[in-house]
N, C-alpha and C positions, 0 to 999 in steps of 0.2 A: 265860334261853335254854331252859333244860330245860321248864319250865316252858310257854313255849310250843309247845314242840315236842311235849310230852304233848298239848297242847289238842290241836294238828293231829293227831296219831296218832286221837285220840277221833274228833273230827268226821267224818276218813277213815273210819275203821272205822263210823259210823252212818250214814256215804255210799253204803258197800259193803252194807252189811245192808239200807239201804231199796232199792238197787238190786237186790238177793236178791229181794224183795218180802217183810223181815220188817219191821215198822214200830215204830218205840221210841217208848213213851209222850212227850207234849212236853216232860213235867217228869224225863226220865233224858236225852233230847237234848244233847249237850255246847252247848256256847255256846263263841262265840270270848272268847278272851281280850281284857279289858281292857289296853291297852297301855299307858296313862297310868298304871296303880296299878303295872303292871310293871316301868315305870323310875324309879317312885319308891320300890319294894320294891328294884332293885337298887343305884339310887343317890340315899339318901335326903337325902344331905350337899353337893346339888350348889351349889356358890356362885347365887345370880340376880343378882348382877352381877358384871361383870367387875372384877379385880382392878386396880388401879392398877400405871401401865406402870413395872414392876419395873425395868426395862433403862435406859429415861431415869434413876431415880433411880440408881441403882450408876452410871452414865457422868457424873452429877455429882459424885458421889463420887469415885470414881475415871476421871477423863478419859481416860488415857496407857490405858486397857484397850483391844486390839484389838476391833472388835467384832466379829468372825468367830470369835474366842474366848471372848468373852461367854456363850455358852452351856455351856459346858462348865467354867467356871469357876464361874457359878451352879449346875451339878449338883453338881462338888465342895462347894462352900460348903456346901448342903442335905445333903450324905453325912457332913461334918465337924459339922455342929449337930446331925442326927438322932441320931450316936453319942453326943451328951451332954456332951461336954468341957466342961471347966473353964472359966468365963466369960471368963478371964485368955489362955489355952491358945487357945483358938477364937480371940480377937480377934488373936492373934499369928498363925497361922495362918493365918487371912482377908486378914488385911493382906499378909504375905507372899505368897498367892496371888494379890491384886490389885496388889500392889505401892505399897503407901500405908502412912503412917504406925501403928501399932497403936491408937491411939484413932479412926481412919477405920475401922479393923478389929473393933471396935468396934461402929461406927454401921451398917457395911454387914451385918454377924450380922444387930440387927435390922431393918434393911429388909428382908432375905432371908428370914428365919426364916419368916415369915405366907406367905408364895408357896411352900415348898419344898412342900406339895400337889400343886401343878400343875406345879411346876420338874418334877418327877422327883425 
């Protein structure tokens, strides 16, 4: 963002100066920014496809999950695996927050784990 908002300031100010009638060499001229190198300088890690539908798989796993609750259940999960916990720890955890067995608790860690990027 900064970034382009320097260009705009530059181009302005050699907008203002040629309208003055002072004239800037064409190789001191600002140039617009490239936008494509801009948002692959700010987001160089972006997925090119889309992730596999996280929500169907956890709702096979755990069916009995509301699914107007499903999302905030999924940011929990992703806040409990981000801290690091015990492999043991998290699958208890998970499963108590989804309400399933601890070896479903288990399985839903990793189905979760690869999405919590874009979970939040």
């Amino acid at each position: 963002m900064a970034r382009r908002a320097l260009a705009a300031l530059a181009l302005g100010a050699a907008l203002a100066l040629t309208a003055c009638g002072e004239e800037l060499p064409l190789d001191e001229a600002p140039s617009a920014p490239s936008f494509d190198e801009s948002l692959e300088e700010l987001v160089p890690d972006l997925p090119t496809e889309l992730p596999t539908d996280v929500a169907s798989e956890v709702m096979e796993i755990a069916p009995d999950v509301d699914p107007t609750e499903l999302l905030g259940k999924l940011e929990e999960a992703c806040r409990q695996i981000e801290e690091g916990k015990e492999e043991e720890t998290l699958a208890r955890d998970i499963a108590e927050l989804f309400g399933v067995e601890e070896a479903d608790g288990a399985t839903l860690a990793e189905t979760i784990e690869p999405h919590c990027g874009t979970i939040g």
